[in-house]
C-alpha positions as CSV (number, residue, x, y, z in Angstrom):
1,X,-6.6,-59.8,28.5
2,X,-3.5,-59.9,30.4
3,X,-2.7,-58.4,33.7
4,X,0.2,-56.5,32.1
5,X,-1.9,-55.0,29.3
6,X,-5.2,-53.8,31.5
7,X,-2.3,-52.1,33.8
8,X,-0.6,-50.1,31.1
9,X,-4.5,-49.3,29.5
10,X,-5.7,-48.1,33.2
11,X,-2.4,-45.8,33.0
12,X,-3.8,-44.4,30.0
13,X,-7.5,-43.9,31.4
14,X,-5.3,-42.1,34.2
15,X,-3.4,-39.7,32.3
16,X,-6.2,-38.3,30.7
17,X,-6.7,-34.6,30.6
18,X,-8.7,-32.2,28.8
19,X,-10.2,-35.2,26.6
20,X,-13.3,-33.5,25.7
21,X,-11.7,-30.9,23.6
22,X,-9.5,-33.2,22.1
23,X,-12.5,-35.8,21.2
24,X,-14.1,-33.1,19.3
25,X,-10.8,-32.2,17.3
26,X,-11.1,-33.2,13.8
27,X,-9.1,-32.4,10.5
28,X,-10.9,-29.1,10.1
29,X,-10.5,-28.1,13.7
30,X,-6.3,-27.9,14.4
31,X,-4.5,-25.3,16.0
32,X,-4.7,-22.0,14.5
33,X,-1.4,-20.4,12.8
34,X,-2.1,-17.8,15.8
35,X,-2.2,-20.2,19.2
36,X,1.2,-20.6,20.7
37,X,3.0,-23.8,21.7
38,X,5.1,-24.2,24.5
39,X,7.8,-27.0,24.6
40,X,9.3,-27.3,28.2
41,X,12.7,-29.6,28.3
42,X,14.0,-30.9,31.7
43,X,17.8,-31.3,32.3
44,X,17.5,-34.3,34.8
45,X,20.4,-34.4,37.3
46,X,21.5,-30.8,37.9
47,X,23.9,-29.1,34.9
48,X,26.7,-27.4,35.5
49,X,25.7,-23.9,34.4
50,X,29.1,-22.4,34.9
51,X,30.7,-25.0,31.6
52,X,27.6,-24.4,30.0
53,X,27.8,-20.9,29.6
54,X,31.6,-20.0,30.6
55,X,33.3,-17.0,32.2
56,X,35.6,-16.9,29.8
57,X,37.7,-13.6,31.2
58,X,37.1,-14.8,34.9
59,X,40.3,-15.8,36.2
60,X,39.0,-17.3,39.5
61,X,36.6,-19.3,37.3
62,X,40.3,-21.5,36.0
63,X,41.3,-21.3,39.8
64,X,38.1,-22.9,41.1
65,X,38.5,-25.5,37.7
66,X,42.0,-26.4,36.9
67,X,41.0,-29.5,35.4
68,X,37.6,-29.1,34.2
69,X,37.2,-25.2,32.9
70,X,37.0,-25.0,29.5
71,X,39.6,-22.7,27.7
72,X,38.3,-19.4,25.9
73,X,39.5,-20.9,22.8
74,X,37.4,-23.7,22.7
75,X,34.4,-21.6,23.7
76,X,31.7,-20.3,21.6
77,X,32.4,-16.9,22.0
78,X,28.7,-15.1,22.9
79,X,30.7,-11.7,23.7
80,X,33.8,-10.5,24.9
81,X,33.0,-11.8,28.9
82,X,31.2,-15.0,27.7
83,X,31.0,-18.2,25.6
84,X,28.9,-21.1,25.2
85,X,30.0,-25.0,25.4
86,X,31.6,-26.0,22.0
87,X,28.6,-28.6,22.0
88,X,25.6,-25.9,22.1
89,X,26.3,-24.7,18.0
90,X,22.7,-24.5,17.7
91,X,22.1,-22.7,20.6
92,X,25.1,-20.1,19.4
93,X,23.6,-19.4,16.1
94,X,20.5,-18.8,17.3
95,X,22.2,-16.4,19.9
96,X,23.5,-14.7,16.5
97,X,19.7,-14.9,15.0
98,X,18.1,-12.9,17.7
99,X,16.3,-15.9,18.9
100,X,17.9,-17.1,22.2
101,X,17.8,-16.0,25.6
102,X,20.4,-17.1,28.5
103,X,19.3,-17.1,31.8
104,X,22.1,-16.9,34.1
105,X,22.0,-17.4,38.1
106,X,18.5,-18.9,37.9
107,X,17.1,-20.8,40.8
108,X,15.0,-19.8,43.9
109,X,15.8,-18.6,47.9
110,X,16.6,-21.8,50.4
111,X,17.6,-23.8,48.1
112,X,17.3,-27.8,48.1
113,X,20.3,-29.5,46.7
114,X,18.5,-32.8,46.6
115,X,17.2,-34.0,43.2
116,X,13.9,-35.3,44.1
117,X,12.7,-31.9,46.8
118,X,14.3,-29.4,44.0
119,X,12.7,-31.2,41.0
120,X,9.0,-30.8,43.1
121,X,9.4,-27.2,43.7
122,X,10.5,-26.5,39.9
123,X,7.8,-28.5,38.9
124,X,5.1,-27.6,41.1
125,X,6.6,-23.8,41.6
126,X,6.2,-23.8,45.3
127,X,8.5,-22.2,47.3
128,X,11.4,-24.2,49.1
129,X,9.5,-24.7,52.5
130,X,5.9,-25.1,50.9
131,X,5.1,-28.7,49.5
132,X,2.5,-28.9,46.6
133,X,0.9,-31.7,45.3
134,X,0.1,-30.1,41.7
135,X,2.0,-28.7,39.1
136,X,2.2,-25.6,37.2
137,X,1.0,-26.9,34.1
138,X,-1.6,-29.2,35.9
139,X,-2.7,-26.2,37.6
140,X,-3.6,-24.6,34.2
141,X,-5.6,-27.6,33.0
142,X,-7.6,-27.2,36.3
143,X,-8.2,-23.3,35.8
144,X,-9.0,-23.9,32.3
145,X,-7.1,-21.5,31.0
146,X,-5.8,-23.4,28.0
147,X,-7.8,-23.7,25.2
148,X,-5.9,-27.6,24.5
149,X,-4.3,-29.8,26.4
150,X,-0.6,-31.0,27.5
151,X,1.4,-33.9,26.6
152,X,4.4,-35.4,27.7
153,X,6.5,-37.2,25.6
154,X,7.1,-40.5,28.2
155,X,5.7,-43.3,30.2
156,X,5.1,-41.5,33.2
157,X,3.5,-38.2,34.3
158,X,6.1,-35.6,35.7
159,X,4.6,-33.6,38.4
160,X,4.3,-30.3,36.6
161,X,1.5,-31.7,34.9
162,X,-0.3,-32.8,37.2
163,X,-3.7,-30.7,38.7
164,X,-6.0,-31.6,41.4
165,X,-8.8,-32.3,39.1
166,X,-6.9,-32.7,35.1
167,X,-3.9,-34.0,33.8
168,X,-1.7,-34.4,31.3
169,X,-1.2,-37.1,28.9
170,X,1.8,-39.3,28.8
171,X,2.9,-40.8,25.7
172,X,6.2,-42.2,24.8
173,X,5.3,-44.0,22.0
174,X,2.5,-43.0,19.9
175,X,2.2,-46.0,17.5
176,X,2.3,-48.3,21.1
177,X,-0.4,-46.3,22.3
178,X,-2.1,-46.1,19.9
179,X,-2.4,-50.2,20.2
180,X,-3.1,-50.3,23.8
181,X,-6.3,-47.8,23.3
182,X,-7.5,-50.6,20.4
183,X,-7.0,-53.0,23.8
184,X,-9.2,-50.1,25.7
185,X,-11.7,-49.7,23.1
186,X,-12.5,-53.7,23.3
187,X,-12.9,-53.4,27.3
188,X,-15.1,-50.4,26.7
189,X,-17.9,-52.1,24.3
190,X,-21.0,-53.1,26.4
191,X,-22.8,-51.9,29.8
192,X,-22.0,-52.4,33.3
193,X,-24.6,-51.7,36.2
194,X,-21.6,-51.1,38.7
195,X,-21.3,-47.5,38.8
196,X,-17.3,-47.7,39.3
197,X,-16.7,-50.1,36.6
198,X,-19.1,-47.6,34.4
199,X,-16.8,-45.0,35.2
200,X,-13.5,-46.6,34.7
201,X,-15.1,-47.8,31.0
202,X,-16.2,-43.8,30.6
203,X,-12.7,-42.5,31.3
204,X,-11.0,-45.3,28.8
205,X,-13.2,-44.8,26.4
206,X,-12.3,-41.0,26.4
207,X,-8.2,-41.5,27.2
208,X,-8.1,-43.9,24.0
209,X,-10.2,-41.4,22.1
210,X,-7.9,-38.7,22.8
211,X,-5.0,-41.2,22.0
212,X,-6.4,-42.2,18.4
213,X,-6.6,-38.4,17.7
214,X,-3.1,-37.8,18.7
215,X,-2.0,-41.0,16.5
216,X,-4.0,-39.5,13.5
217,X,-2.4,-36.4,13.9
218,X,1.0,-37.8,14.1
219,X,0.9,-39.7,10.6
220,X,-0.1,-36.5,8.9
221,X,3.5,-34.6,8.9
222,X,7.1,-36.4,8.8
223,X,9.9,-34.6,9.9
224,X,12.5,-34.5,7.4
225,X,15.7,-33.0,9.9
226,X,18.2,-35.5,11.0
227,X,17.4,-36.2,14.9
228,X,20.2,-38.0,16.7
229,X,19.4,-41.4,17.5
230,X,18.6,-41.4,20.9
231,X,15.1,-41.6,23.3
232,X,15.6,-37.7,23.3
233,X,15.9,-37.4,19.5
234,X,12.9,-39.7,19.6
235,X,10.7,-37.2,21.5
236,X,11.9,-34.0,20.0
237,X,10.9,-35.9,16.3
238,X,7.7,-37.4,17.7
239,X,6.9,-33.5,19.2
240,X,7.7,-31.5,15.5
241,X,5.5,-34.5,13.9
242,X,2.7,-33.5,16.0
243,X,3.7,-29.4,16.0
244,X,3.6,-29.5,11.7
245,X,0.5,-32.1,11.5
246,X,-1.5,-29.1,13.5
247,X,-1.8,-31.1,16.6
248,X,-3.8,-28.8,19.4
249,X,-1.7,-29.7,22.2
250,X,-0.2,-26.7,23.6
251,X,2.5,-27.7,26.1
252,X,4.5,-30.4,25.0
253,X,7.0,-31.9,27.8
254,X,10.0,-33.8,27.5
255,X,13.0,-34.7,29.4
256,X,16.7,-35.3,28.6
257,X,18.9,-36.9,31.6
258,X,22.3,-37.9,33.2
259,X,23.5,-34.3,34.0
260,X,24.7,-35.9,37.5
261,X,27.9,-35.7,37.1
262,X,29.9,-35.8,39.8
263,X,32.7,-37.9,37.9
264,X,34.2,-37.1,34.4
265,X,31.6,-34.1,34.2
266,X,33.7,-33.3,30.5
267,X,33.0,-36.2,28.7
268,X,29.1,-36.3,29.8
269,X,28.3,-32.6,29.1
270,X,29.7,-33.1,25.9
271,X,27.7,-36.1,24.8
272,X,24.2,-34.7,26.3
273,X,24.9,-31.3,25.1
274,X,26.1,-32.4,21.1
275,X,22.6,-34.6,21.4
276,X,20.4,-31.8,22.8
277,X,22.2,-29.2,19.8
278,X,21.6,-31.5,17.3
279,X,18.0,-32.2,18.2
280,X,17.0,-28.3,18.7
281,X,18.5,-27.7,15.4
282,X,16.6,-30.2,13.8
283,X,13.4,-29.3,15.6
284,X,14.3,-25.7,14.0
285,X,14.6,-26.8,10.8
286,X,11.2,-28.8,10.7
287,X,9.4,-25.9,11.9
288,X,10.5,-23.4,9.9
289,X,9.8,-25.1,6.5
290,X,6.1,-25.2,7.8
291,X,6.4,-21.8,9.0
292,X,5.5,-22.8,12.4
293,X,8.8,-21.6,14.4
294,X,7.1,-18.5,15.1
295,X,4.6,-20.0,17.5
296,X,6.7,-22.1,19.3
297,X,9.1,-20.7,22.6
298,X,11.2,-23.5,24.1
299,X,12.5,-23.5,27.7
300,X,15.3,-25.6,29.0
301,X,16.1,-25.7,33.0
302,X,17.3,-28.0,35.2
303,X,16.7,-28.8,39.0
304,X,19.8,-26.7,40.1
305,X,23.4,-25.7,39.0
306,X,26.4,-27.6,40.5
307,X,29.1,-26.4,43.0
308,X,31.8,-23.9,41.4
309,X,35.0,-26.1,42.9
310,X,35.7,-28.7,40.7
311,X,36.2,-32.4,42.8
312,X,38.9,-34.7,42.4
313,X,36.8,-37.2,40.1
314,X,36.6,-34.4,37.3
315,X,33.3,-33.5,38.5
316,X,31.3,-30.9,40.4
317,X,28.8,-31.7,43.3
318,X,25.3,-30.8,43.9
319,X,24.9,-26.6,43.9
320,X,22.7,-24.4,43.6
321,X,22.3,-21.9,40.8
322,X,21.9,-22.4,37.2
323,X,21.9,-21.8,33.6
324,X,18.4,-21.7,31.4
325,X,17.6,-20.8,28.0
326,X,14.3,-20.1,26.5
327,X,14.1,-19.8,22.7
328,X,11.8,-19.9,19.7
329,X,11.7,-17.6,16.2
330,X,9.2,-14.8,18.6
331,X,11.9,-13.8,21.2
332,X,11.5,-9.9,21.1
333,X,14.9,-9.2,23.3
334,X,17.6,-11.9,23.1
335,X,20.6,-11.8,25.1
336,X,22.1,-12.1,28.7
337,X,19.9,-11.9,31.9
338,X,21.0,-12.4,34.8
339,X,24.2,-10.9,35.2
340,X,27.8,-12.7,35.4
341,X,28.0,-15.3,37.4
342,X,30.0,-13.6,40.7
343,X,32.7,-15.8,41.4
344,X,34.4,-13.7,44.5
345,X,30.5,-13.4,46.3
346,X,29.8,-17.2,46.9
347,X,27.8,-18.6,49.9
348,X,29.0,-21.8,50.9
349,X,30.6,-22.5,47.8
350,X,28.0,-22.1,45.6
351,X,26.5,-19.2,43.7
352,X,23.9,-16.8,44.6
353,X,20.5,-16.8,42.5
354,X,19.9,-13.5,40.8
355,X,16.7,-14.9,39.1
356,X,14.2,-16.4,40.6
357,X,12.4,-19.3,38.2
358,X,9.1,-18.4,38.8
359,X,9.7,-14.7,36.9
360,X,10.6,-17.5,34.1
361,X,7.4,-19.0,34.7
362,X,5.2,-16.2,34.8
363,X,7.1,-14.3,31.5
364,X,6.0,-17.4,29.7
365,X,2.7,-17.6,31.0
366,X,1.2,-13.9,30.9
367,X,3.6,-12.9,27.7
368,X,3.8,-16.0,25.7
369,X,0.8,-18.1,26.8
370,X,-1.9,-16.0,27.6
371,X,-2.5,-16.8,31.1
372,X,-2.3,-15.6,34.2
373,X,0.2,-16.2,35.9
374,X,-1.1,-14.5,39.5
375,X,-3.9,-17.3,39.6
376,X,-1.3,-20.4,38.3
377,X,1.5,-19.3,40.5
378,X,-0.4,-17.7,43.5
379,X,1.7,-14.7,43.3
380,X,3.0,-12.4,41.3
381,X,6.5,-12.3,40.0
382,X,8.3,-9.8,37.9
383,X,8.4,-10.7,34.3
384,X,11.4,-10.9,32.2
385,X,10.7,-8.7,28.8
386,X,11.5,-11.7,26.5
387,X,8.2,-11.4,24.4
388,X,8.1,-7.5,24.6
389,X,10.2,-4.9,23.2
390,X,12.0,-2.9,25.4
């Protein structure tokens, strides 16, 4: 075997998480109609919330952006304050549908404008001067709280899925992985009297288990939507394959990046935002033939917002505050939270936080996914009545 493969089959062995349930899935065991799915999506290099959803009526917003604010008339108008990027039409009609919720002024107290400290306490949910070496979602494989597992759609593990003692699975591609665990299964066959090379051979022989399940499930369904032609299309197709084949996973995790944009932030947002729209859509469309959009709530965040100045490369620089939407055909109370964004009460040049992420957190765990959210977040934080009729 070569070096490269027994390193990438290893990887497998070490992304393993709640194998045992998986290993005993079968055809005639898959996720009942009942069991909710989660799908997070991470914006990777801090959006700009306030051209994502736009002040249309704030004059100091076209002060602050003389170059980069986006007219009212190109908006998509949400209501007579606010409007959504011309990109986001999916996101718009599912405003219209009942089905979307904007988060506005979301991020946490002392905030971190670097991307690598922010992205660890979004991940891991820790406060800005705590430092946690598990994630939210790991943390809920250790309690054993979920009845499945979690997968994210990539080479590597992100830390939010990480536990102390479980953790996810990362998969970017399924057929690929589904090779490599043939290459696991080979080095499996036979005994070993060392007790760590035992272990190692125990672990791969469950990782590649779990991997041939997820393969088999995979084959099953095949979307029929039109998914843009990108890595993120990719994983937003390979996750509604997998959604509409019954596939038990629960929290599926994906990421979408480039929202740096410190330089010619106009052009980016609208090629990462016309990419994310069209894939949402099509993820929409999928599930609904199957009648499976009901059980599935999406959220969308990124690490923080970005300054409200504009700079002179047609950008905006790392800020604090930001935009983020959770959807799905279950939202009881759609809308605005969050308040608008308050333009004349900045700190530093950046916005205050009116939401803190956690309450985004613990709304989807205690409403949406039947946990608790006290015991995953070590605290308790005010729910937002998405799931819940007011």
């Amino acid at each position: 075997m070569k070096r490269r493969d027994f390193i990438k089959t290893s990887a497998l062995a070490s992304g393993a998480l709640l194998l045992p349930d998986i290993l005993r899935a079968s055809a005639n065991n898959l996720l009942a109609v009942e069991d909710k799915i989660l799908i997070v999506i991470q914006w990777s290099g801090g959006n700009d919330g306030l051209n994502t959803v736009i002040p249309i009526k704030n004059d100091l917003y076209y002060q602050y952006r003389q170059k980069i604010g986006i007219r009212a008339s190109d908006a998509l108008v949400l209501n007579t304050d606010m409007g959504l990027h011309p990109k986001l039409l999916a996101l718009r009609e599912m405003f219209d549908q009942g089905e979307l919720a904007i988060l506005q002024n979301v991020g946490y107290p002392e905030p971190d404008r670097s991307h690598f400290r922010s992205m660890d306490i979004w991940q891991s949910a820790s406060a800005s001067d705590v430092y946690w070496s598990d994630g939210w979602i790991g943390r809920m494989l250790d309690a054993g709280f979920l009845p499945q597992d979690a997968l994210e759609i990539d080479d590597s593990l992100s830390l939010a899925l990480k536990g102390k003692n479980k953790k996810g699975l990362a998969i970017r591609d399924i057929q690929q992985a589904h090779q490599l665990a043939a290459i696991g299964n080979h080095m499996c066959d036979g005994a070993h009297d060392h007790d760590n090379v035992s272990y190692l051979r125990t672990t791969l022989r469950e990782a590649t288990s779990g991997i041939d399940y997820i393969y088999s499930q995979s084959n099953k369904k095949t979307s029929t939507a039109a998914y843009p032609l990108t890595e993120f299309g990719r994983q937003m197709k390979s996750t509604s394959e997998l959604i509409m084949s019954g596939c038990k996973t629960r929290v599926y995790y994906l990421t979408l990046g480039g929202f740096d944009t410190h330089a010619g932030q106009p052009g980016t947002q609208n090629r990462l935002f016309q990419e994310y729209s069209q894939a949402i859509g099509a993820l929409k469309s999928d599930l609904k033939k199957e009648n499976r959009w009901k059980d599935v709530a999406i959220l969308t965040f990124s690490e923080f917002g970005r300054r409200v100045k504009e700079n002179a490369g047609r950008g905006t620089d790392h800020g604090t505050a930001g935009v983020s939407f959770v959807m799905g055909g279950s939202i009881k109370t759609p809308g605005l939270y969050g308040g608008m964004p308050k333009l004349d009460q900045l700190v530093d040049g950046d916005l205050v936080h009116e939401i803190d992420f956690r309450r985004m957190y613990a709304t989807l765990l205690d409403d949406w996914m039947g946990v608790s959210s006290a015991k995953i977040l070590s605290d308790n934080f005010l729910r937002i009545p998405l799931f819940v009729s007011k």
